[in-house]
VOPAVO-631940 format. One record per residue: residue number from 1; chain; x, y, z of N, C-alpha, C in turn. Coordinates in nm, 3 decimals, m for minus. Layout:
N
i/ch/n_east/n_north/n_up/ca_east/ca_north/ca_up/c_east/c_north/c_up
NUM/A/X/Y/Z/X/Y/Z/X/Y/Z
...
This chain:
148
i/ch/n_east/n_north/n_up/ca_east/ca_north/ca_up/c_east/c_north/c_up
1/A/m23.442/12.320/4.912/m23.400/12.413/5.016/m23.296/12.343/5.102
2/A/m23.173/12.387/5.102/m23.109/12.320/5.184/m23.059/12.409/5.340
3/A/m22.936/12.375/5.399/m22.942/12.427/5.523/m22.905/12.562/5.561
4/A/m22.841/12.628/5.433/m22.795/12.757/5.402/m22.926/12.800/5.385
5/A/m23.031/12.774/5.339/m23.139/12.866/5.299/m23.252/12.876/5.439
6/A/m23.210/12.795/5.516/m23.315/12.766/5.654/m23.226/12.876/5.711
7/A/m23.086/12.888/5.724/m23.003/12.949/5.817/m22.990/13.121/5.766
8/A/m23.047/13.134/5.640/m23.022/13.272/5.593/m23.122/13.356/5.648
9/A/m23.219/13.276/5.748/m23.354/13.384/5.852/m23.300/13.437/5.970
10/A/m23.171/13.376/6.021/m23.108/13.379/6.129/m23.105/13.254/6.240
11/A/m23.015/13.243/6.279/m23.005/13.149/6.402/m23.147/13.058/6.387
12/A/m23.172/12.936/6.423/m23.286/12.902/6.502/m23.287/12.934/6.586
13/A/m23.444/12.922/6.670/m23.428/12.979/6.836/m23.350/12.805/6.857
14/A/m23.379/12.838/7.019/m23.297/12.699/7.059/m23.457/12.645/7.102
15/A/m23.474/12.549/7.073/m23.573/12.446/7.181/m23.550/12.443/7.294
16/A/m23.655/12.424/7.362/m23.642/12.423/7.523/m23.582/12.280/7.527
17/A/m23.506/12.226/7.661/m23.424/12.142/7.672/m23.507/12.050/7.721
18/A/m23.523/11.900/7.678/m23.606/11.801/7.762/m23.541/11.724/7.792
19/A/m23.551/11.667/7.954/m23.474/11.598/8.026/m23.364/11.482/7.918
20/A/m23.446/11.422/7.839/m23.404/11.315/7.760/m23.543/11.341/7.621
21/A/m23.404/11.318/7.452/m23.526/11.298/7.394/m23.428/11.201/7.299
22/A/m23.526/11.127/7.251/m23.475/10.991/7.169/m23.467/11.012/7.061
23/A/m23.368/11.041/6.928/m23.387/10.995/6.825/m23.388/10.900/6.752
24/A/m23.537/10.930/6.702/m23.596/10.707/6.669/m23.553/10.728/6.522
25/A/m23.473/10.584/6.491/m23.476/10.575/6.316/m23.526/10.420/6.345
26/A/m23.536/10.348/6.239/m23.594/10.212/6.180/m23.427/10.157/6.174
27/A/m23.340/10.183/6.250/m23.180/10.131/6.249/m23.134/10.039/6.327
28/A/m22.976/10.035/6.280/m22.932/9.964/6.371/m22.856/10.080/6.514
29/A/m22.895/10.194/6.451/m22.833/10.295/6.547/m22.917/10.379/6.641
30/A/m22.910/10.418/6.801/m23.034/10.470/6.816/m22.909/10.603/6.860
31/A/m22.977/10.785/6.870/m22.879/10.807/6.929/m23.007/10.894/7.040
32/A/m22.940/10.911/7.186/m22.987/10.991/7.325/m22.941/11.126/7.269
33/A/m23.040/11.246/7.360/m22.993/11.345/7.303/m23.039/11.426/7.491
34/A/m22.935/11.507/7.547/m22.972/11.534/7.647/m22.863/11.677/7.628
35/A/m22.927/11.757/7.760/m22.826/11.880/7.794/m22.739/11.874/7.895
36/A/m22.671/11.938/7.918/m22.557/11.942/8.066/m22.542/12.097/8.068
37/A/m22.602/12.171/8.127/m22.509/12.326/8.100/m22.542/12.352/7.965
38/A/m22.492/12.429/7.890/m22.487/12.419/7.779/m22.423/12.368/7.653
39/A/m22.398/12.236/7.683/m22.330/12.119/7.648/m22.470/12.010/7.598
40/A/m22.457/12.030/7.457/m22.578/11.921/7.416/m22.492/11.791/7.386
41/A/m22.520/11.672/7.431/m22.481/11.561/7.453/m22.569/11.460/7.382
42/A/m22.496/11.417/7.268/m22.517/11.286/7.185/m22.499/11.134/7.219
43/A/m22.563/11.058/7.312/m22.560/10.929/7.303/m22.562/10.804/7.174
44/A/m22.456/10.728/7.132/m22.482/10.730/6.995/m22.516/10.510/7.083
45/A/m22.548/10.508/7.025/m22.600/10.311/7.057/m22.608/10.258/6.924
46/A/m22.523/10.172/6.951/m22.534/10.042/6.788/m22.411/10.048/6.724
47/A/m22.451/10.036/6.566/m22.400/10.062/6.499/m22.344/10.165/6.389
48/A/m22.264/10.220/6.422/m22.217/10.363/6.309/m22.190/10.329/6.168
49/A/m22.258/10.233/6.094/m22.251/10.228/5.968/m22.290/10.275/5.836
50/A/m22.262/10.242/5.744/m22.314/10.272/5.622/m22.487/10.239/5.594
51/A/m22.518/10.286/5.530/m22.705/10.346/5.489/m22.772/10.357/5.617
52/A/m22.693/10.298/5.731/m22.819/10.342/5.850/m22.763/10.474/5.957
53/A/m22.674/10.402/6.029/m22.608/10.472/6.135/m22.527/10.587/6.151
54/A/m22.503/10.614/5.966/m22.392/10.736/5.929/m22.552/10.854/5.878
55/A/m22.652/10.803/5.831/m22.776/10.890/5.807/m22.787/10.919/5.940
56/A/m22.859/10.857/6.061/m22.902/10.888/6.155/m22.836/11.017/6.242
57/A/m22.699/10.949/6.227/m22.611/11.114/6.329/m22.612/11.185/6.240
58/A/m22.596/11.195/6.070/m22.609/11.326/5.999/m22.735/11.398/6.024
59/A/m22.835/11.292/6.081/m23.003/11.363/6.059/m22.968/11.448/6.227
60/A/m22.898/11.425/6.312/m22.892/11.453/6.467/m22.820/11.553/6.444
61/A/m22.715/11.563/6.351/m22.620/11.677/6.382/m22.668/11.821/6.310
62/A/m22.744/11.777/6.195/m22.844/11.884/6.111/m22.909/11.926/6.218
63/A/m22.968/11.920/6.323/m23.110/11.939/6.391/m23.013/12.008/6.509
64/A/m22.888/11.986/6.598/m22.835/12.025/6.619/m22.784/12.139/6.611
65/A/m22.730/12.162/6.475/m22.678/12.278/6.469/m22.751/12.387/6.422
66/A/m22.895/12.285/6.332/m23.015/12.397/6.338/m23.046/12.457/6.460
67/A/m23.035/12.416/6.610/m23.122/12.465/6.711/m22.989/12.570/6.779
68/A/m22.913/12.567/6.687/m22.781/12.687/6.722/m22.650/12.565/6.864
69/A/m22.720/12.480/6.844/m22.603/12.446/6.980/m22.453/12.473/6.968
70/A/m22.340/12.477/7.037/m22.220/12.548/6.999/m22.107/12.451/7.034
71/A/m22.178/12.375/7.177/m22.084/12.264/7.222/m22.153/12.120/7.242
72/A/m22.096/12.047/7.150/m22.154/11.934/7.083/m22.086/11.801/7.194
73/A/m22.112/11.702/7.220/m21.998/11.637/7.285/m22.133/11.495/7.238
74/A/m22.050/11.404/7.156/m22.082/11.290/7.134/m22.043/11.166/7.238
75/A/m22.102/11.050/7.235/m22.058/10.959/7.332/m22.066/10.866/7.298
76/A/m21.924/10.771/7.277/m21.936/10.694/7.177/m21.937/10.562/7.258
77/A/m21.928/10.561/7.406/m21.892/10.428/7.460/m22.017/10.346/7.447
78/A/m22.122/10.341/7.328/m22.217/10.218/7.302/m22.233/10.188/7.189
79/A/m22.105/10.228/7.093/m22.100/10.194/6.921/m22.019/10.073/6.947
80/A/m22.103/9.993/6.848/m22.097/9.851/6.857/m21.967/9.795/6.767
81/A/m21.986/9.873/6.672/m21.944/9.896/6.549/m21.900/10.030/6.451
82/A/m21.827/10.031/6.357/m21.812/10.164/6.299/m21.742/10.125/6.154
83/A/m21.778/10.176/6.068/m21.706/10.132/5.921/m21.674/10.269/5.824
84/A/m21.610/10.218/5.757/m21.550/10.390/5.690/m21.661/10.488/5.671
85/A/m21.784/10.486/5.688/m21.922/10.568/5.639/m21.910/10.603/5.795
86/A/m21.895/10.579/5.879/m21.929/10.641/6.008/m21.821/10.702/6.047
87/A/m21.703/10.664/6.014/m21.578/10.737/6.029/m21.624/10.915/5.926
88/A/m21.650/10.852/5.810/m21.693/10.988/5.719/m21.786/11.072/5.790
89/A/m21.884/10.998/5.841/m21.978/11.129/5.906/m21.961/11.182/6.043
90/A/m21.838/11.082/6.141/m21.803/11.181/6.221/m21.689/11.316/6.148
91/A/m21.639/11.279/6.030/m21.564/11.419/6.004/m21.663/11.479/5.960
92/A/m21.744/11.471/5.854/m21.869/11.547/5.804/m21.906/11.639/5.906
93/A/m21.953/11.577/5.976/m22.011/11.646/6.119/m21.910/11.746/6.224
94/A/m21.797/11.696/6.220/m21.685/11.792/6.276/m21.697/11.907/6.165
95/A/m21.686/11.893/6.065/m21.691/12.030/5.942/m21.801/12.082/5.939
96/A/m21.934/12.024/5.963/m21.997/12.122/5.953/m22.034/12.186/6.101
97/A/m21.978/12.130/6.243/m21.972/12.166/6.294/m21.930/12.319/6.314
98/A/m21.776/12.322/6.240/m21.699/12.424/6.241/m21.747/12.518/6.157
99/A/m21.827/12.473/6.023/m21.897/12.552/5.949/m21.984/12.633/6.041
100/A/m22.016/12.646/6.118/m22.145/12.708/6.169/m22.147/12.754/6.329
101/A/m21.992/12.771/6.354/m21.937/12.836/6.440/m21.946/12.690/6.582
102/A/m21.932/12.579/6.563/m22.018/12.500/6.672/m21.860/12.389/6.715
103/A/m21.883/12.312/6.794/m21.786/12.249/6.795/m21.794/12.102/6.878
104/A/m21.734/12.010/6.839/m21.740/11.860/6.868/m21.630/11.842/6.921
105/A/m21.699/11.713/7.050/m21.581/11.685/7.102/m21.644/11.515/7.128
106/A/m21.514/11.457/7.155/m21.605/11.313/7.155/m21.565/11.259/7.301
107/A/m21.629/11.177/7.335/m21.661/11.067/7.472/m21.630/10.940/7.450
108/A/m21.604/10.939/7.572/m21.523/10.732/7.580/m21.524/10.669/7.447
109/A/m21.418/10.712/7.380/m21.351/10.633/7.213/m21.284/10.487/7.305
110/A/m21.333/10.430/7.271/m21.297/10.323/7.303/m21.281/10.175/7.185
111/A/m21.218/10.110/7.269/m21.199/9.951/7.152/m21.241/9.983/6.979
112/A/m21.260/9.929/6.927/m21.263/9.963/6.762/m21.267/10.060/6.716
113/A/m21.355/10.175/6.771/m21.389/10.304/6.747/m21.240/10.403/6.748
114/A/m21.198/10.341/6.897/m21.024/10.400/6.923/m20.945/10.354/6.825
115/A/m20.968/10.210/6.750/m20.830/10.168/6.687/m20.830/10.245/6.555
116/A/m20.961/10.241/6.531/m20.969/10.312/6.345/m20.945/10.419/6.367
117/A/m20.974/10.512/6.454/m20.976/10.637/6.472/m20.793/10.640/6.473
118/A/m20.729/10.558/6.509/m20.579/10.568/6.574/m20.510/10.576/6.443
119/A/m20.585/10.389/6.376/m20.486/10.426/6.190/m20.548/10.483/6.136
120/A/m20.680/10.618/6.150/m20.631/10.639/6.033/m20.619/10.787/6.089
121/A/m20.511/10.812/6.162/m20.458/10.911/6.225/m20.580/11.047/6.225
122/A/m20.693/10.963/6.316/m20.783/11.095/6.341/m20.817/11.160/6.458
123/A/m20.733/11.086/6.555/m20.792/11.101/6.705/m20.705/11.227/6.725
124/A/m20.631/11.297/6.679/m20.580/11.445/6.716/m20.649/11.554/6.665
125/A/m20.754/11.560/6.552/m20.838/11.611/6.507/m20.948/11.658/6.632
126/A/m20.987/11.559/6.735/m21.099/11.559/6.835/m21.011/11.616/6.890
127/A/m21.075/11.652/7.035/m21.050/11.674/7.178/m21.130/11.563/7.257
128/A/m21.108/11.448/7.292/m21.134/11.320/7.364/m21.119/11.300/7.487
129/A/m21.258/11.274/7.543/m21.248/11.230/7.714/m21.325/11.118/7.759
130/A/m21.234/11.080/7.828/m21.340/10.982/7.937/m21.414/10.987/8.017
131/A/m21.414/11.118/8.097/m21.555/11.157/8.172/m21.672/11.258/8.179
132/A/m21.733/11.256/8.149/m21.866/11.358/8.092/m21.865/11.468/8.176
133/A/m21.827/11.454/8.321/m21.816/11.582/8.428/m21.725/11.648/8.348
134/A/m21.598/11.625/8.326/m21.470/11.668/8.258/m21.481/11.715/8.126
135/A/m21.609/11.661/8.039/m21.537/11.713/7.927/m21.646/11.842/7.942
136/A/m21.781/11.855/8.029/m21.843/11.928/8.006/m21.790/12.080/8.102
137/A/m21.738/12.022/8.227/m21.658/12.158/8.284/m21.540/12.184/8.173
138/A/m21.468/12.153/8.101/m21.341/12.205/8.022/m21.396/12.243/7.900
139/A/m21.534/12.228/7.848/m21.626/12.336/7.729/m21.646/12.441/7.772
140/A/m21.716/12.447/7.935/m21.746/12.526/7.985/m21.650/12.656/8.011
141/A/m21.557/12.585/8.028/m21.376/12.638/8.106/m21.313/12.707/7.941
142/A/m21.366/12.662/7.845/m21.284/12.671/7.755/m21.329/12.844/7.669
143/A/m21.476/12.834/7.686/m21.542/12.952/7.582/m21.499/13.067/7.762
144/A/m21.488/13.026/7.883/m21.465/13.131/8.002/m21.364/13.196/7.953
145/A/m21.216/13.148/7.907/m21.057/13.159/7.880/m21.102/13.230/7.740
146/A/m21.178/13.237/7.669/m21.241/13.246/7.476/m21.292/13.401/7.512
147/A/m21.371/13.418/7.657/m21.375/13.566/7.695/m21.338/13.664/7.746
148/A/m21.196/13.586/7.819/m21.139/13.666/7.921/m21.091/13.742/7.809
């Protein structure tokens, strides 16, 4: 059964929002998972690599977009590290973002994360910010302008 066949009942409901909830793996990656508005917010910590850290946000972003969220905003200012498998599953995750009507935006890209992202010409793909007030009023600002 994959995620087309969970999604063919309709929407998930959404879970009620808890202040903070942790997703635990046995990794080198941990990621925070909190709300703002209706802005679900990904804390990602560690490492974004291959067999651990590129599973873990695929397992976060599945559960995600199962619970219907629409505005995704990752935060990358505590990746330690990142290697072409984590580069892959932040696009993975941007696509299936878009698959499913939802959308990603990322947080403080910074040092390594910024440089790979730079060669390998992906940082125009995102919408990228440095401050969490900002990027969550301009989601907010953005679906307001999406209804006028």
């Amino acid at each position: 059964m994959g995620w087309d066949d969970l999604l063919a009942f309709g929407p998930a409901p959404r879970l009620p929002a808890h202040p903070l909830t942790r997703i635990e793996a046995h990794s080198p990656m941990k990621i925070e998972a909190h709300t703002e508005g209706d802005v679900r917010i990904l804390a990602l910590d560690g490492r974004l690599i291959a067999g651990t850290g590129d599973v873990v946000l695929r397992d976060a972003m599945n559960r995600v977009v199962a619970e219907g969220w629409t505005k995704v905003l990752l935060d990358l200012s505590r990746i330690k590290r990142i290697d072409s498998a984590g580069i892959g599953e932040l696009m993975a995750s941007r696509k299936l973002a878009q698959r499913f009507g939802s959308e990603i935006r990322l947080l403080n890209v910074e040092g390594q994360v910024h440089h790979i992202l730079e060669m390998g010409q992906l940082l125009p793909l995102f919408t990228i910010y440095s401050d969490q007030e900002t990027a969550v009023a301009e989601f907010s600002s953005a679906e307001a302008k999406a209804d006028a």
